[in-house]
C-alpha positions in Angstrom: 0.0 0.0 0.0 2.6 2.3 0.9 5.4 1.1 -2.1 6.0 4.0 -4.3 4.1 6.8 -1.9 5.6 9.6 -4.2 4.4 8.4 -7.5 0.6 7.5 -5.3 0.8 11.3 -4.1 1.2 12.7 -7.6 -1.3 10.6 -8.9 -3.7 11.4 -6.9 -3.1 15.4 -7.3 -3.6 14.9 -10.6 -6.9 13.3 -10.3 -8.1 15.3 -7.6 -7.4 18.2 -9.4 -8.6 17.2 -12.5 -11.9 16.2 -10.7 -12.5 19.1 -8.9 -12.0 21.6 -11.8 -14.5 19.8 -13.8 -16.9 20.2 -10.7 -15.8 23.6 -10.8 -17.2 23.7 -15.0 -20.2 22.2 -13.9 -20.8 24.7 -10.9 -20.4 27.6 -13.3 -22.9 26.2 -15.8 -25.2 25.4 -12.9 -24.8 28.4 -11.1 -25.5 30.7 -14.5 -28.6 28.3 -15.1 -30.3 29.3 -11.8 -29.0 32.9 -11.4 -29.1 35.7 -14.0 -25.9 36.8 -13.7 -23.5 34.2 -15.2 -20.4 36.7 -15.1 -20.2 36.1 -11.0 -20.5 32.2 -11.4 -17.5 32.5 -14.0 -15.3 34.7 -11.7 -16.5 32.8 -8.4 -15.7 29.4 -10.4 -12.5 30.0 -11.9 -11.3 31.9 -9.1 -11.5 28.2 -7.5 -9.9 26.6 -10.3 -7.1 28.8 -10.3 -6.8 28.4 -7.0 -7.0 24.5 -6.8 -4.6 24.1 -9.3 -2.0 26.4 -7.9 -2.4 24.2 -4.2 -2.1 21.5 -6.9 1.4 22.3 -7.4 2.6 22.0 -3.9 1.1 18.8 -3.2 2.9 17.2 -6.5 5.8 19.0 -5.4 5.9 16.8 -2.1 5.4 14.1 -4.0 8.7 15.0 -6.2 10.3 15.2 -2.9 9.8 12.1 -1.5 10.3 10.1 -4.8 13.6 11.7 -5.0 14.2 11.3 -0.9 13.5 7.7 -1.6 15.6 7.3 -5.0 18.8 9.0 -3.2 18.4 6.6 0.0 18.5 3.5 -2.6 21.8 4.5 -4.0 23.6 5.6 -0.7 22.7 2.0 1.1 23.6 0.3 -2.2 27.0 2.0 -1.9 27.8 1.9 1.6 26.9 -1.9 1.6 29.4 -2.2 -1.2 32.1 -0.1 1.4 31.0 -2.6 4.4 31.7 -5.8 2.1 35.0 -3.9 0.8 36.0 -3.5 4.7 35.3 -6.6 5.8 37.0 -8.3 2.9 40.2 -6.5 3.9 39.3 -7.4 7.5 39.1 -11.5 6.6 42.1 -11.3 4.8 44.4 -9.3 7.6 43.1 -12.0 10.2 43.7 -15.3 7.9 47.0 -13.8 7.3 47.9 -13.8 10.7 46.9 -16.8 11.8 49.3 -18.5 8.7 52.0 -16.1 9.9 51.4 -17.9 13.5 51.4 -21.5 11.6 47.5 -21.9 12.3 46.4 -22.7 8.7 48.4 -23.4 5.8 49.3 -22.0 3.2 46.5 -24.1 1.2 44.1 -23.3 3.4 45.0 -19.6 2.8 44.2 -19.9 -0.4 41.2 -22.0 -0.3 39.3 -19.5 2.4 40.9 -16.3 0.5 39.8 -17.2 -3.2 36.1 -17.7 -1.5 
């Protein structure tokens, strides 16, 4: 449900704005049907729309944000994961090399565990 939040958030600014200045349309051709003066039902109307599309802008906006928030976390973790296995590579290798310097392991052994 919560998998891809940004993309659901811009989604659903699109459709809610898309919804509401259609109701907005229909409010104006409503409100100039029962009235007799259609000019304030335009300016009332797309007053609104205006309006509802310029809020539009910052709710997309967040949803930019935390696509991108979430795009730029997936690349750190996948390249300070690759650091961590670097570092403990070097780690495993400092450690079997002592313990064949102390005549623990052999030399095949070395090998053996190091070329894993």
């Amino acid at each position: 449900m919560y998998d891809n939040i940004g993309k659901k958030i811009k989604l659903l600014t699109k459709i809610v704005t898309v919804i509401v200045i259609c109701g907005c349309a229909i409010a104006v051709i409503l409100f100039a049907a029962m009235t007799d003066d259609g000019l304030w039902a335009l300016l009332y109307c797309g007053g609104a729309s205006i309006f509802i599309l310029v809020s539009s802008f910052f709710a997309y906006g967040f949803g930019e944000l935390i696509e991108k928030v979430c795009d730029l976390e997936s690349k750190f973790s996948a390249c300070s994961n690759a650091k961590a296995d670097v570092a403990d590579d070097k780690e495993k290798e400092q450690k079997l090399r002592s313990l064949l310097e102390r005549g623990l392991i052999s030399e095949e052994e070395y090998r053996d565990t190091i070329s894993k």
